[in-house]
C-alpha positions as CSV (number, residue, x, y, z in Angstrom):
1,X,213.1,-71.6,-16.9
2,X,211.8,-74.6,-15.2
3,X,208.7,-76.4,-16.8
4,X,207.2,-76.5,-13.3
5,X,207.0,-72.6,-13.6
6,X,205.7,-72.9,-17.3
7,X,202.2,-74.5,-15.6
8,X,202.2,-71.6,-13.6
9,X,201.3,-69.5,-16.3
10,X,197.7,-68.6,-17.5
11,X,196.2,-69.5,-21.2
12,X,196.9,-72.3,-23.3
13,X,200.2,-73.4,-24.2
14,X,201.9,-75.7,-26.8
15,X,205.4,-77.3,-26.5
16,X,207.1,-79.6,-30.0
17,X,209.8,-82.1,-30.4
18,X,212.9,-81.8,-32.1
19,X,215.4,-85.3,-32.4
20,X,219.1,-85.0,-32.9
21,X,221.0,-86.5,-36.1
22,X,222.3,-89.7,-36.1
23,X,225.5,-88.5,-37.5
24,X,227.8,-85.5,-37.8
25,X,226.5,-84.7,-41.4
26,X,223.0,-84.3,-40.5
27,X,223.8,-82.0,-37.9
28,X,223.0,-78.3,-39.4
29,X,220.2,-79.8,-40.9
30,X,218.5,-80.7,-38.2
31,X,219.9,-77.2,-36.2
32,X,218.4,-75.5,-38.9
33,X,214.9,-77.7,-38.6
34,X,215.2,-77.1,-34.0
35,X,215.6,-73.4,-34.9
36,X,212.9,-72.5,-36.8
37,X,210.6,-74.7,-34.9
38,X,212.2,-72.5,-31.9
39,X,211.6,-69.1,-33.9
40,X,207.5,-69.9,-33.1
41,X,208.2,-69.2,-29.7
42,X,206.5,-72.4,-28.1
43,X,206.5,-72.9,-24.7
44,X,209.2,-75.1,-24.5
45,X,211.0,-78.2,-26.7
46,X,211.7,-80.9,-25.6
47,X,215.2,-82.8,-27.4
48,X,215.6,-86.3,-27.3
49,X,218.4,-88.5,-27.2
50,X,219.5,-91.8,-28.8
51,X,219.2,-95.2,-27.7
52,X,222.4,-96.1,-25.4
53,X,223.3,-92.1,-25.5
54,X,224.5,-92.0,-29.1
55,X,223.4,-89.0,-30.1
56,X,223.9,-87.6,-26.1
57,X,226.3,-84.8,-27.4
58,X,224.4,-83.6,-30.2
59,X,221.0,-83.5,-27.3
60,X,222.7,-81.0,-25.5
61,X,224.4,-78.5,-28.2
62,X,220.8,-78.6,-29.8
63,X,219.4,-77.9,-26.7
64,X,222.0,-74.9,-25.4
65,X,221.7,-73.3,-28.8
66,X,217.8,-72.7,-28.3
67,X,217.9,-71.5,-24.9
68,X,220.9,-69.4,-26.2
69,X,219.7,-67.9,-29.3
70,X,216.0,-68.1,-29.0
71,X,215.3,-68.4,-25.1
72,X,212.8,-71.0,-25.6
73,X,213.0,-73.3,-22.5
74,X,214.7,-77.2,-22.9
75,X,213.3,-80.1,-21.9
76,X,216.4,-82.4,-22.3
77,X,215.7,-86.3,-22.6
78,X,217.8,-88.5,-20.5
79,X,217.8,-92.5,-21.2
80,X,219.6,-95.6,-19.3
81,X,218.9,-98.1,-21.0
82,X,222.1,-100.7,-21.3
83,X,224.1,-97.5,-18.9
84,X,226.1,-97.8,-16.3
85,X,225.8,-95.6,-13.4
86,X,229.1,-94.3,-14.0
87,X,227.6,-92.9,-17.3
88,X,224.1,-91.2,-16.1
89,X,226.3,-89.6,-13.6
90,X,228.7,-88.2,-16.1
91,X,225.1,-87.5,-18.2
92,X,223.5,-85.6,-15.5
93,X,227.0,-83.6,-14.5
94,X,227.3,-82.4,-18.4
95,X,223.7,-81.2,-18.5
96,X,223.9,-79.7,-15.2
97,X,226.8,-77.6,-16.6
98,X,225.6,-76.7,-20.0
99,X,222.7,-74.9,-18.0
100,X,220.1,-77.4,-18.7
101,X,217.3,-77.3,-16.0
102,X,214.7,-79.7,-17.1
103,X,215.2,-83.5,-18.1
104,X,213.0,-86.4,-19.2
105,X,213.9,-89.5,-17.2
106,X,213.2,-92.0,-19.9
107,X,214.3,-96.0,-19.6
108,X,214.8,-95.4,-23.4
109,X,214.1,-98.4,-26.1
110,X,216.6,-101.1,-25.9
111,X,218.9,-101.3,-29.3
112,X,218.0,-104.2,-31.9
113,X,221.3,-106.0,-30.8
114,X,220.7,-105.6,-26.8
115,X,217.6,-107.5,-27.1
116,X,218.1,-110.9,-26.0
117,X,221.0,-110.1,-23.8
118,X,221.3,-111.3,-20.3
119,X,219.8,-108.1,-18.5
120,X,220.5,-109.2,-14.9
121,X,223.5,-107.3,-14.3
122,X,222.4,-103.8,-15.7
123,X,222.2,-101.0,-13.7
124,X,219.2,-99.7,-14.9
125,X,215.5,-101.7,-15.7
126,X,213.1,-99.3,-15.4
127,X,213.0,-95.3,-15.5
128,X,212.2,-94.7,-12.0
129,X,216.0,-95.8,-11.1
130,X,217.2,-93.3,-13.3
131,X,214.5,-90.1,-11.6
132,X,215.6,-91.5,-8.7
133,X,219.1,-90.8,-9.1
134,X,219.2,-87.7,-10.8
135,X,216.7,-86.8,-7.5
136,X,220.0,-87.8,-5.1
137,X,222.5,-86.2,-8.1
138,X,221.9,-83.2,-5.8
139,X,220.8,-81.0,-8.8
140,X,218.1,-79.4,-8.7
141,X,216.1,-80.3,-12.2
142,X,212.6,-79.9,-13.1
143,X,211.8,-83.9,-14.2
144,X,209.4,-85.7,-16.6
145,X,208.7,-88.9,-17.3
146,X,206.5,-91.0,-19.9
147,X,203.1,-92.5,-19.6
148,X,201.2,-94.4,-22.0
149,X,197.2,-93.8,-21.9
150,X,197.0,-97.2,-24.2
151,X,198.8,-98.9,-21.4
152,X,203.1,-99.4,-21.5
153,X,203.2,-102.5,-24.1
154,X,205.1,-104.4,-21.5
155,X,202.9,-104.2,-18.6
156,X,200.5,-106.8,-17.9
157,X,197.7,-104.4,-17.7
158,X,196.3,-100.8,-17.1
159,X,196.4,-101.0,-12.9
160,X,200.0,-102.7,-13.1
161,X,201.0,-100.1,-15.3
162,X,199.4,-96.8,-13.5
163,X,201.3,-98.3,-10.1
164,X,204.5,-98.2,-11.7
165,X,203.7,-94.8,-13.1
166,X,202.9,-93.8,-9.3
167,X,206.1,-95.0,-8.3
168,X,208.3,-92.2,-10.9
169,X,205.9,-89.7,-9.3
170,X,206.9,-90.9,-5.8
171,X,210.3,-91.4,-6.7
172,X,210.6,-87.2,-7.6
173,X,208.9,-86.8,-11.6
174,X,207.2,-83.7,-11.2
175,X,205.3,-83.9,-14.6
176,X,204.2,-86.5,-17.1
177,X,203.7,-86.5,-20.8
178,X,202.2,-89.0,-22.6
179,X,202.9,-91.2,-25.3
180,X,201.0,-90.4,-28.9
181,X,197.4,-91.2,-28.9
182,X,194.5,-90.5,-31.8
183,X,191.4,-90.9,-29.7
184,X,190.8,-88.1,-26.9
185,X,188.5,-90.1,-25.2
186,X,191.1,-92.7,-24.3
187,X,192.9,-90.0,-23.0
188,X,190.4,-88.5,-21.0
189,X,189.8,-92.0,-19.2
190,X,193.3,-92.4,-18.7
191,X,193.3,-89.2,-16.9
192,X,190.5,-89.9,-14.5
193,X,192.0,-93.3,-13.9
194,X,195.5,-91.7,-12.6
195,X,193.5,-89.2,-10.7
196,X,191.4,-91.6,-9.1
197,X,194.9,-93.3,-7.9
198,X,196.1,-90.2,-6.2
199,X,198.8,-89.0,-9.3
200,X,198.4,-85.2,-9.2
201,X,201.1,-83.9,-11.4
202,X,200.5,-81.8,-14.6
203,X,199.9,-84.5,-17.4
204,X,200.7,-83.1,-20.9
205,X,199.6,-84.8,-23.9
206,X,201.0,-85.7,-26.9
207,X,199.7,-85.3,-30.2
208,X,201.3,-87.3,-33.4
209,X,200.4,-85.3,-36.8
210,X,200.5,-88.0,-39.3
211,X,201.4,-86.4,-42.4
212,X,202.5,-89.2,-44.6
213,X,200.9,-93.0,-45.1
214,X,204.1,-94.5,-44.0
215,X,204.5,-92.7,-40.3
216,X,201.2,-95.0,-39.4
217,X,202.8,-98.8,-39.2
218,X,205.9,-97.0,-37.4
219,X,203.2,-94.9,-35.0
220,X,201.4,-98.4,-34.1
221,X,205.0,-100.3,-33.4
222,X,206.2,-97.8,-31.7
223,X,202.9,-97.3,-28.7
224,X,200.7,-99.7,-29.8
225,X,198.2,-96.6,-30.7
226,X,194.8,-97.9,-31.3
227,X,193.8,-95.6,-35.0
228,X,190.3,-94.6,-34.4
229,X,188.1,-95.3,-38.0
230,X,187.8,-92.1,-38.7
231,X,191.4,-91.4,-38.7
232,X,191.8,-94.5,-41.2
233,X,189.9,-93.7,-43.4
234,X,191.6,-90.5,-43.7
235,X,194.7,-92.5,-44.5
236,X,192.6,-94.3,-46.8
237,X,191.0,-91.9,-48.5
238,X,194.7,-89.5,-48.7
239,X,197.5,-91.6,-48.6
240,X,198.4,-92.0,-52.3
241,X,198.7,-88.2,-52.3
242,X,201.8,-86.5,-49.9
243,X,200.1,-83.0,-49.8
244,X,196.1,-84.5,-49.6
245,X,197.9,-86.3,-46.3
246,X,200.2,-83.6,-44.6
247,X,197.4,-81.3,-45.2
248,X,194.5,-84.0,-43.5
249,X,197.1,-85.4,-40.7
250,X,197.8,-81.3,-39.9
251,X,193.9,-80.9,-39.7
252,X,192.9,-84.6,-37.9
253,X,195.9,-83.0,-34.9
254,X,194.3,-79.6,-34.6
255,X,191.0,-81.1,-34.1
256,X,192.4,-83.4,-31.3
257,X,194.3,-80.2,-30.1
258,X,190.9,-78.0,-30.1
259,X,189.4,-80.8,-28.6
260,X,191.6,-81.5,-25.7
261,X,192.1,-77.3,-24.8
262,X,188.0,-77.0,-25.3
263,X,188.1,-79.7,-22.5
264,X,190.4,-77.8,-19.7
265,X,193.4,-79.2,-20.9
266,X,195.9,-76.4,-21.0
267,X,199.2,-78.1,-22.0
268,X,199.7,-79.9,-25.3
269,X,203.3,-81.7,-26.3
270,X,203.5,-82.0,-30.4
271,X,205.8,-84.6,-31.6
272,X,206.4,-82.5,-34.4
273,X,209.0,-84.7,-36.0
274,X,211.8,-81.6,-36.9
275,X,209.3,-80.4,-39.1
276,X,208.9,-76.8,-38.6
277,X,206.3,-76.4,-41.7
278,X,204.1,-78.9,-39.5
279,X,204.9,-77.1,-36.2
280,X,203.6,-73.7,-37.9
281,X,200.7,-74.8,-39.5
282,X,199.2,-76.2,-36.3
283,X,200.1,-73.1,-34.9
284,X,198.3,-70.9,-37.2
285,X,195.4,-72.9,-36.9
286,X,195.0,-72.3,-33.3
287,X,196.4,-68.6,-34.2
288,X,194.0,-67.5,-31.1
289,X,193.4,-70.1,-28.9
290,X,197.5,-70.7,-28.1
291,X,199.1,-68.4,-26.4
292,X,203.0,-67.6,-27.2
């Protein structure tokens, strides 16, 4: 099932996140993790994939095994960072084929050693290439792209940055999830601001449960995410002690979660970090205001 037929749908509705191994010996591991988070019947789960396609196989046998078994629909991540074309078309032909019908168009982060390279002759700087040609791939995929209510940490500012988001919409995304946040309100200005410059797609957000001390430096690295004082001083007061934490970060998301569906928001993503015990907790505290 498409994800544009998911919003469709009446009551609210939760989707999670499940990454692939790095390596072959992680694999049922991490099957067994995308399973049971699949067992609690979410919406739909989106699979990512690894910088420069490393993990690209693994992305789509995770994903064909949950549609298969469990018939949860897959929101299959697609980068291009450091691709060629040759390679997204080869990408987009292998997903089309292993029956996947939504993809997130992602630029992707640009590997450690690519970092100072000369980037003038790659194919691909920026997402909206890549939704463009999966658009003219002639397949017809349901596609999502990123946003970042903090603003992306390489644009110069929040206007520069929503007219580039316009742009993936223009170019053929037909939804948008953002980048972790802690602080609704930033979110619900972020939302008025893309309204207000005529972006009209679904917007889903995305909700990081901190459940360990150590996930908050990688959190602000990875999006910048401004931490609210409330929520650090939950790390403060619980981040010597693992179950004090999960059991706080589990309750600090729920409340952002409650929040955001008391406000009219329908769709929420979880980047639940192939943590199924995390996935199902958040679950059960919303036990009647989700629907499966």
């Amino acid at each position: 099932m498409k994800i544009s037929e998911i919003f469709k749908q009446d009551g609210n509705r939760m989707s999670f996140e499940v990454f692939p191994p790095k390596t072959s010996d992680k694999y049922d591991s991490v099957q067994k993790a995308a399973e049971s988070i699949a067992a609690l019947s979410p919406a739909f789960m989106s699979v990512t994939y690894g910088a420069g396609g490393g993990t690209s196989k693994y992305t789509l046998d995770i994903a064909k095994d949950i549609e298969k078994s469990y018939a949860v629909p897959v929101l299959a991540h697609l980068t291009c960072v450091s691709s060629t074309k040759e390679t997204v078309k080869e990408r987009i032909a292998d997903m089309k084929a292993a029956g996947i019908e939504n993809v997130m168009a992602l630029r992707g982060d640009i590997p450690a050693e690519l970092e100072n390279a000369d980037r003038s002759g790659w194919a691909y700087h920026h997402a909206v290439e890549l939704i463009r040609d999966i658009k003219e791939s002639g397949n017809d995929f349901c596609i999502g792209a990123a946003c970042y209510p903090e603003v992306h940490p390489e644009s110069v500012n929040q206007k520069e940055d929503i007219l580039h988001l316009k742009e993936k919409v223009d170019a053929g995304a037909d939804f948008l999830t953002t980048q972790m946040f802690f602080d609704n309100n930033l979110f619900y200005n972020f939302l008025y601001k893309i309204r207000e410059a005529g972006i009209t797609c679904p917007i889903i957000p995305g909700i990081m449960p901190i459940t360990n001390a150590n996930q908050v430096a990688r959190a602000i690295k990875l999006s910048g995410s401004f931490m609210p004082q409330r929520f650090k001083s939950l790390v403060d007061a619980f981040g010597d002690d693992p179950a004090a934490m999960s059991q706080a970060g589990i309750a600090y998301a729920t409340d952002q979660i409650i929040d955001l569906y008391a406000n009219g928001i329908r769709f929420v993503h979880v980047y639940s970090m192939n943590k199924p015990n995390v996935a199902k907790a958040i679950l059960d505290n919303l036990s009647d205001i989700v629907k499966k």
